[in-house]
C-alpha angles and dihedrals in degrees: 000000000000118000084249095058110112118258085216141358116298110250126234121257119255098236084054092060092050096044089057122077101245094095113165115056138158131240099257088050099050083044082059088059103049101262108126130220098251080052096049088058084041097063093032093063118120116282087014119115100262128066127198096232092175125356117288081012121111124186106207095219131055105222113087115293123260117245084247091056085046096058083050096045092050094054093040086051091042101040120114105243091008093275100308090140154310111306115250103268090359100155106247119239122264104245112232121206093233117147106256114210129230109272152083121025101232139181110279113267077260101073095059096083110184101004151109159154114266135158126040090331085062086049100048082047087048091061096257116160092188082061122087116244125255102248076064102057122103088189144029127213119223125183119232138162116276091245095051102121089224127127136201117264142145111349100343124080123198118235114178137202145184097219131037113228113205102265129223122235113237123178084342098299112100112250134196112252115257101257089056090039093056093048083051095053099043093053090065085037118106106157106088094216097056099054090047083054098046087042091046099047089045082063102035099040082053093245100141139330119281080243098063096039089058086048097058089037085053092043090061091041094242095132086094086068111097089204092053093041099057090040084059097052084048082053092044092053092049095050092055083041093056099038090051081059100050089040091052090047091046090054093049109039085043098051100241117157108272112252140204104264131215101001139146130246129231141159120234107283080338133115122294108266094192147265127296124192090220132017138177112208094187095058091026088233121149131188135214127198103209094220095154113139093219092233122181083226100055109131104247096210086061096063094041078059101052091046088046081055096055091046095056096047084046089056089042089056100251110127116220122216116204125206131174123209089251101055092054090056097040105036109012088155102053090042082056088059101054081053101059088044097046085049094046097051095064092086088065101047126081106277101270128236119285103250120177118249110220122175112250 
C-alpha cells in the first residue's frame, strides 16, 4: 500500500445524494455513505435543503414529501434495524403484479424487515375506490410486532400485532393483505357508512371472503361496536348474495342437472328437517353454501342445529354436499365435480326417504 492510497472509501458528495432519486434516508444510511452526523443537522437546519420528515429519517430535499416518499419514510422509520436487512426468518413478501409507476429509487421490499402498510394507505394501495387517496392522508399506518419500542409520530402511526401476517408487494413497498388492512382501517373508522362501504367493496371487488374479513375484525375485538356490526351483516349478505351467484353460474356452465334451488325439507305430514340452497329430488342430493361469518358471538346452539340438520337428511339417505364461498371461486371446477359424483352415486344407495320439497 502507498502512503496516497485512501484509508476508506471517498464519500459522496452531498449535492450528489440529493441529486439521485433515492430521496428519503435514514441516518445510518447517509453515515454509510460518508455524511456525519454533525453534517446530517447541518443540512437539516431551517431554511437548509434537507428536512427531518420522522426521527432518524432525513428527506433530501426541503419542499413537502410525495405520497410515494411517505410510504419510504414509514417503513424506514418503522424497520427493524432501519432497513439494514431482511430479518433472519422474516417471511418475504408475495410479489403482485401491480403497474409501478415511474419514481423514487427506494431500498428493496426486503429491507423493510418487520414492517408494513396497513390501514386505509394499504387499502388505497389495494385498489380500493371507497379508500382516500394517498395525497389525503395526514397519517400513514405501518404494522409492527407488538414488542417493537416505536412510537407514533408525524405521518406514521403505529399499528402492533402479535402476529406478522405475510405481506403483499404493491408499487415496490410491502403491504398487509386486505382482510388485516381492513381490520386496521376500521379500528380508526367511526362513520358507519364508510366502513359499509370499505367491507362491501373488499367482497364484491373479489379481495378477500366475508369469513376472513370477521376473523381479522374479532380478532381485534371490534365486534362490540353497533356501526361495525351492522356493516358486517350488510358483508355477510353480500357474500351469500355473491356465492349464489357463483353456485348458479358452476351448474350451469358445467352441465349439471338443474336443480330446485333454495327450498325447504319435510317429511310427509313430519317435522321440518331444514332448508337447502340446491337440491336434487331424483338423486335425493342437497347442497349447502357454508356462508357463515365465524363470529365469537355466534350463537353455538345454531350451529349444533345446523349439524344436527345434516345428520338427519344423511339418516334419511339423502346425501349432503357441503361448499364454502371460497371453493366455488377458487376451484369451480373441482366443487363441480363433487357434484356430479355425489349425483351419480345415487344409483348405487338404498332409495331415501320421501321428504316433501317446499319453496323458501
Amino acid at each position: 500500500m502507498t502512503h496516497n492510497a485512501p484509508l476508506s472509501p471517498r464519500p459522496r458528495p452531498l449535492h450528489s445524494l440529493a441529486d439521485g432519486r433515492r430521496r428519503p434516508m435514514t441516518v445510518a444510511q447517509l453515515r454509510a455513505h460518508g455524511v456525519s452526523a454533525a453534517e446530517t443537522n447541518e443540512q437539516c437546519r431551517p431554511g437548509g435543503p434537507w428536512q427531518q420528515l420522522l426521527p432518524n429519517v432525513v428527506l433530501l430535499h426541503p419542499g413537502p414529501p410525495t405520497s410515494e416518499e411517505r410510504l419510504h419514510a414509514v417503513l424506514l422509520y418503522a424497520a427493524r434495524d432501519r432497513g439494514a436487512g431482511p430479518a433472519s426468518g422474516a417471511a418475504p413478501a408475495v410479489s403482485v403484479s401491480v403497474p409501478v409507476q415511474p419514481g423514487a429509487e427506494h431500498p428493496p421490499v426486503s429491507a423493510y424487515a418487520e414492517a408494513m402498510i396497513t390501514g386505509l394507505a394499504a387499502l388505497t394501495l389495494h385498489g380500493f375506490s371507497a379508500a382516500p387517496p394517498l395525497p389525503s392522508l395526514d397519517v400513514v399506518d405501518v404494522l409492527v410486532p407488538r414488542m417493537r419500542r416505536l412510537r407514533t409520530t408525524g405521518c406514521a402511526r403505529i399499528v402492533r400485532t402479535t402476529a406478522l401476517p405475510t405481506p403483499v408487494e404493491l408499487t415496490g413497498v410491502p403491504v398487509a393483505p386486505v382482510a388485516r388492512a381492513l381490520a386496521d382501517a376500521v379500528a380508526e373508522l367511526t362513520d358507519p357508512g364508510t366502513v359499509r362501504r370499505l367491507l362491501t367493496e373488499a367482497v364484491r371487488g373479489g379481495h378477500c371472503e366475508p369469513a376472513a374479513v370477521v376473523r381479522e375484525l374479532n380478532r381485534a375485538r371490534l365486534l362490540s361496536r353497533p356501526h361495525v356490526v351492522d356493516a358486517v351483516d350488510s358483508l355477510v349478505a353480500e357474500g351469500r348474495a355473491l356465492a349464489e351467484q357463483r353456485l348458479y353460474r358452476m351448474v350451469r356452465e358445467h352441465a349439471l342437472p338443474e336443480p330446485v334451488w333454495n327450498v325447504d325439507l319435510r317429511l310427509p305430514g313430519g317435522p321440518h328437517l331444514g332448508g337447502v340452497d340446491a337440491f336434487w329430488p331424483e338423486q335425493a342430493v342437497a347442497l349447502e353454501l357454508d356462508t357463515r361469518a365465524h363470529r365469537k358471538q355466534e350463537d353455538d346452539a345454531a350451529w349444533a342445529e345446523h349439524a344436527r340438520k345434516r345428520e338427519h337428511l344423511e339418516r334419511l339417505g339423502i346425501t349432503v354436499v357441503h361448499l364454502t364461498p371460497r371453493k366455488l371461486r377458487d376451484c369451480p371446477e373441482h366443487q363441480a365435480a363433487v357434484v356430479r359424483t355425489a349425483l351419480m352415486a345415487a344409483g348405487d344407495r338404498e332409495p331415501a326417504a320421501y321428504v316433501v320439497v317446499l319453496p323458501r
